[in-house]
C-alpha positions in Angstrom: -16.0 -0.7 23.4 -15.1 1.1 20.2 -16.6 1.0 16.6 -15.4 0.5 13.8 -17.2 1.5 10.7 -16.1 -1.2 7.6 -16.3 1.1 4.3 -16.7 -1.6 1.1 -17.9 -2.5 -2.1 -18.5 -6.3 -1.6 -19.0 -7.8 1.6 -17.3 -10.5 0.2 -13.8 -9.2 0.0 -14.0 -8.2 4.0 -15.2 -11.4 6.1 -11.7 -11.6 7.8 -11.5 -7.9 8.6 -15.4 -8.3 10.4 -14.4 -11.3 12.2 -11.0 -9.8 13.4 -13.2 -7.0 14.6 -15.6 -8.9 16.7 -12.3 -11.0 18.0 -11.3 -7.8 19.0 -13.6 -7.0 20.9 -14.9 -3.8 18.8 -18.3 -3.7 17.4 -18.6 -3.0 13.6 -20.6 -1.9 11.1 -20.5 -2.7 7.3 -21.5 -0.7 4.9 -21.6 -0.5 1.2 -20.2 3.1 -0.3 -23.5 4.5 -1.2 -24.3 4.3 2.6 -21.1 5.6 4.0 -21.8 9.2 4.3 -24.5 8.8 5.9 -23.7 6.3 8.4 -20.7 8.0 9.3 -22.9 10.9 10.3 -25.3 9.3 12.3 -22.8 6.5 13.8 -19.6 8.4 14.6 -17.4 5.6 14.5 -14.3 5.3 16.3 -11.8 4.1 13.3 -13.5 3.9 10.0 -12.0 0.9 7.3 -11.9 1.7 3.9 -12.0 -1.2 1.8 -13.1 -0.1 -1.3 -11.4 0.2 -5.3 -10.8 4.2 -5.1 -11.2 5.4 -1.1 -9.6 8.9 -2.1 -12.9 10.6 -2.3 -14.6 8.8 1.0 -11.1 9.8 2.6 -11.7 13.0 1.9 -15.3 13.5 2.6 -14.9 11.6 5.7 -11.9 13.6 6.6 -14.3 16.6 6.8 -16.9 15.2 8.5 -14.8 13.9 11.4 -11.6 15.5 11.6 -10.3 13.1 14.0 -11.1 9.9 13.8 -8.5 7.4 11.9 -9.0 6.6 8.6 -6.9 3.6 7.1 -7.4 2.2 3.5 -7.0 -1.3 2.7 -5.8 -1.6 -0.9 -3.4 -3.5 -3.1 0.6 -1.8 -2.6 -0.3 2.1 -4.0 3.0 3.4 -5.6 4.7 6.2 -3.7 2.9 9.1 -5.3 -1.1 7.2 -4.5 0.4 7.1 -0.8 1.1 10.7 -0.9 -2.3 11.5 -2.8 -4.3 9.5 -0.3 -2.9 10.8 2.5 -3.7 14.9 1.1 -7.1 13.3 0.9 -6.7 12.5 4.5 -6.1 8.5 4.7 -4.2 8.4 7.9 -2.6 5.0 7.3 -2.8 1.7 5.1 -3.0 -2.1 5.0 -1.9 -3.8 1.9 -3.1 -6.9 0.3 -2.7 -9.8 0.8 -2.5 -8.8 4.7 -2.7 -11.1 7.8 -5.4 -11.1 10.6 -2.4 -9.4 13.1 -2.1 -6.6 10.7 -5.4 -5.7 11.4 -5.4 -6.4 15.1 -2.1 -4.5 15.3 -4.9 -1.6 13.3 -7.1 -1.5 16.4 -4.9 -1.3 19.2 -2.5 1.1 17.5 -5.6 3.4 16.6 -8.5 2.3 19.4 -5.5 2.4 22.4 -5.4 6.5 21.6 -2.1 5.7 19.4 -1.8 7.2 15.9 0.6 5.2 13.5 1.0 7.2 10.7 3.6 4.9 8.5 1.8 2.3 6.5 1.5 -1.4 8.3 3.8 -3.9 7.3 3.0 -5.6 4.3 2.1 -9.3 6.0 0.8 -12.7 4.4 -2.7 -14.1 4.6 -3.0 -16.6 6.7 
């Protein structure tokens, strides 16, 4: 079973991606920013979600700490140049708001399955 480590501000705005988680069968982990170093370290998560207003400097802390493990950022639609920054800080893919629940399944078994989609996820309506 993989884990996922859920990177975010308020709990509030990421219900849906917890719950498509645990449909998934991953285990998760929710953290608020101030705890995401840290837990990172001492969880070594398997994907890590980054829900939070600026994820360019957890992209690029996290991208330190664990070279390898997929990092995807779910934000409202970054213009062309905020894709390209986020991915220097070492994003490796994104889900834009509003997003449906099979945009972030499609998320775990693109990046849990050993793939590595590196385009950002189709823009997808809530459901």
């Amino acid at each position: 079973m993989a884990h996922v480590l859920i990177i975010s501000a308020d709990p509030h705005t990421v219900e849906d991606v917890v719950a498509s988680c645990h449909d998934a069968c991953h285990t998760s982990t929710l953290v608020s920013e101030n705890q995401a170093i840290d837990r990172c370290l001492s969880e070594r998560p398997d994907l890590v979600l980054l829900a939070c207003a600026n994820p360019r400097p957890f992209a690029r802390a996290l991208r330190s700490l664990l070279p390898h493990t997929p990092v995807v950022a779910i934000c409202e639609d970054p213009s062309l140049h905020d894709q390209v920054e986020l991915r220097k800080a070492g994003v490796t893919s994104f889900v834009f708001r509003p997003y449906a629940i099979q945009t972030l399944r499609k998320v775990y078994a693109d990046f849990l399955s050993g793939g590595a989609a590196l385009e950002p996820l189709e823009r997808a309506s809530r459901q």
